[in-house]
N, C-alpha and C positions, 0 to 999 in steps of 0.2 A: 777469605772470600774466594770462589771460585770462578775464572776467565774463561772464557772459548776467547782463543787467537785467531782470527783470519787472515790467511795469506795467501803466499806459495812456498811450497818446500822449498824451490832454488832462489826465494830470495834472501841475499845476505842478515837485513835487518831484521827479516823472520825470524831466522836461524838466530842471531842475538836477543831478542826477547825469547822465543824457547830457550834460552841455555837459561836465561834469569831467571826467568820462572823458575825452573828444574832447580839453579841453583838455592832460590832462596824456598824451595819447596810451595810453592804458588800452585794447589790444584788446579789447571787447568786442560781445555781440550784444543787441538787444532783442526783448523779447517779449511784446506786448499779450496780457493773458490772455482779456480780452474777444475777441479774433480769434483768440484758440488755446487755449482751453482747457485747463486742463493736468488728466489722468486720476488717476483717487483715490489712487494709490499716488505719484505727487506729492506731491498732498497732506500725505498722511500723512506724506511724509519731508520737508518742510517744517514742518510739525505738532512733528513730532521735533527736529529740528535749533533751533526757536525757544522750544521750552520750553509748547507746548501750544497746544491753537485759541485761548485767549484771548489769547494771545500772537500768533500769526497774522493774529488779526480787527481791524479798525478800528471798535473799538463809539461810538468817537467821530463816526463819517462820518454823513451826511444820510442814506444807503440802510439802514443801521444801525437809525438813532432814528425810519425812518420802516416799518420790519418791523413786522408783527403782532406781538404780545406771546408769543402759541405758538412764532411762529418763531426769536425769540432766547434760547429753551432748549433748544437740541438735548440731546437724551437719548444720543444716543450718534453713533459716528464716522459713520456711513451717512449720519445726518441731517446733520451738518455736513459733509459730501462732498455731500448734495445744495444744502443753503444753500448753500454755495461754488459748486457748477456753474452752480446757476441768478441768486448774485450775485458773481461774481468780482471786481466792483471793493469786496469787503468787505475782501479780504486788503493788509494793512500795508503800502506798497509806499514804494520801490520795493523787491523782495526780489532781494537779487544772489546767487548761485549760481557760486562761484570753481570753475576748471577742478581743483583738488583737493577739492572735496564742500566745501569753506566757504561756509555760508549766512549773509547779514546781513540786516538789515531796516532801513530808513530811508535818510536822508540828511544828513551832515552833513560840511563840508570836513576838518576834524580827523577823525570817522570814517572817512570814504575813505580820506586821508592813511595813517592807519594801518591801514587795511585791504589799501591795495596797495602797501603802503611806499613813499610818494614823500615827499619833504618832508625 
């Protein structure tokens, strides 16, 4: 089955899910969000699929714990479709997108494993 990965190139955990992929020959594509921004209705089915924006966001990241205090309470979907556009390295990555609408989020060898049945 084939992946699209979203991330960033310069992040570590990216970079080890590409090497998995490649290693266990996982057709997949990548997709810096930062160079392609992905449109609100993404979003939202992203949103959906992981169980909510807090589920989406990395409130643990440095971009995160260094936001204004106004901006890490969005009031409603708009606002967090704009925090997203205007910080997309906020979202949990890497987030994989299987060629049948399955969304995951992270990176772990036993998660992969059992995400594209190898092992």
């Amino acid at each position: 089955m084939a992946a699209t990965l979203y991330g960033l190139r310069t992040c570590d955990t990216c970079k080890k899910a590409l090497n998995w992929l490649k290693r266990f020959d996982v057709p997949h594509a990548f997709v810096d969000y930062r160079e392609q921004p992905q449109p609100p209705e993404t979003l939202l089915a992203w949103r959906d699929a992981v169980g909510g924006w807090d589920a989406l966001v990395n409130k643990s990241s440095t971009t995160w714990r260094q936001l204004p205090a106004h901006r890490k309470a969005p009031g409603s979907d708009a606002e967090w479709k704009l925090l997203l556009r205007e910080y997309p390295q906020l979202v949990r990555r890497p987030l994989v997108v299987l060629d049948d609408g399955t969304i995951a989020q992270g990176f772990s060898d036993n998660g992969f494993k059992k995400l594209f049945g190898v092992g």
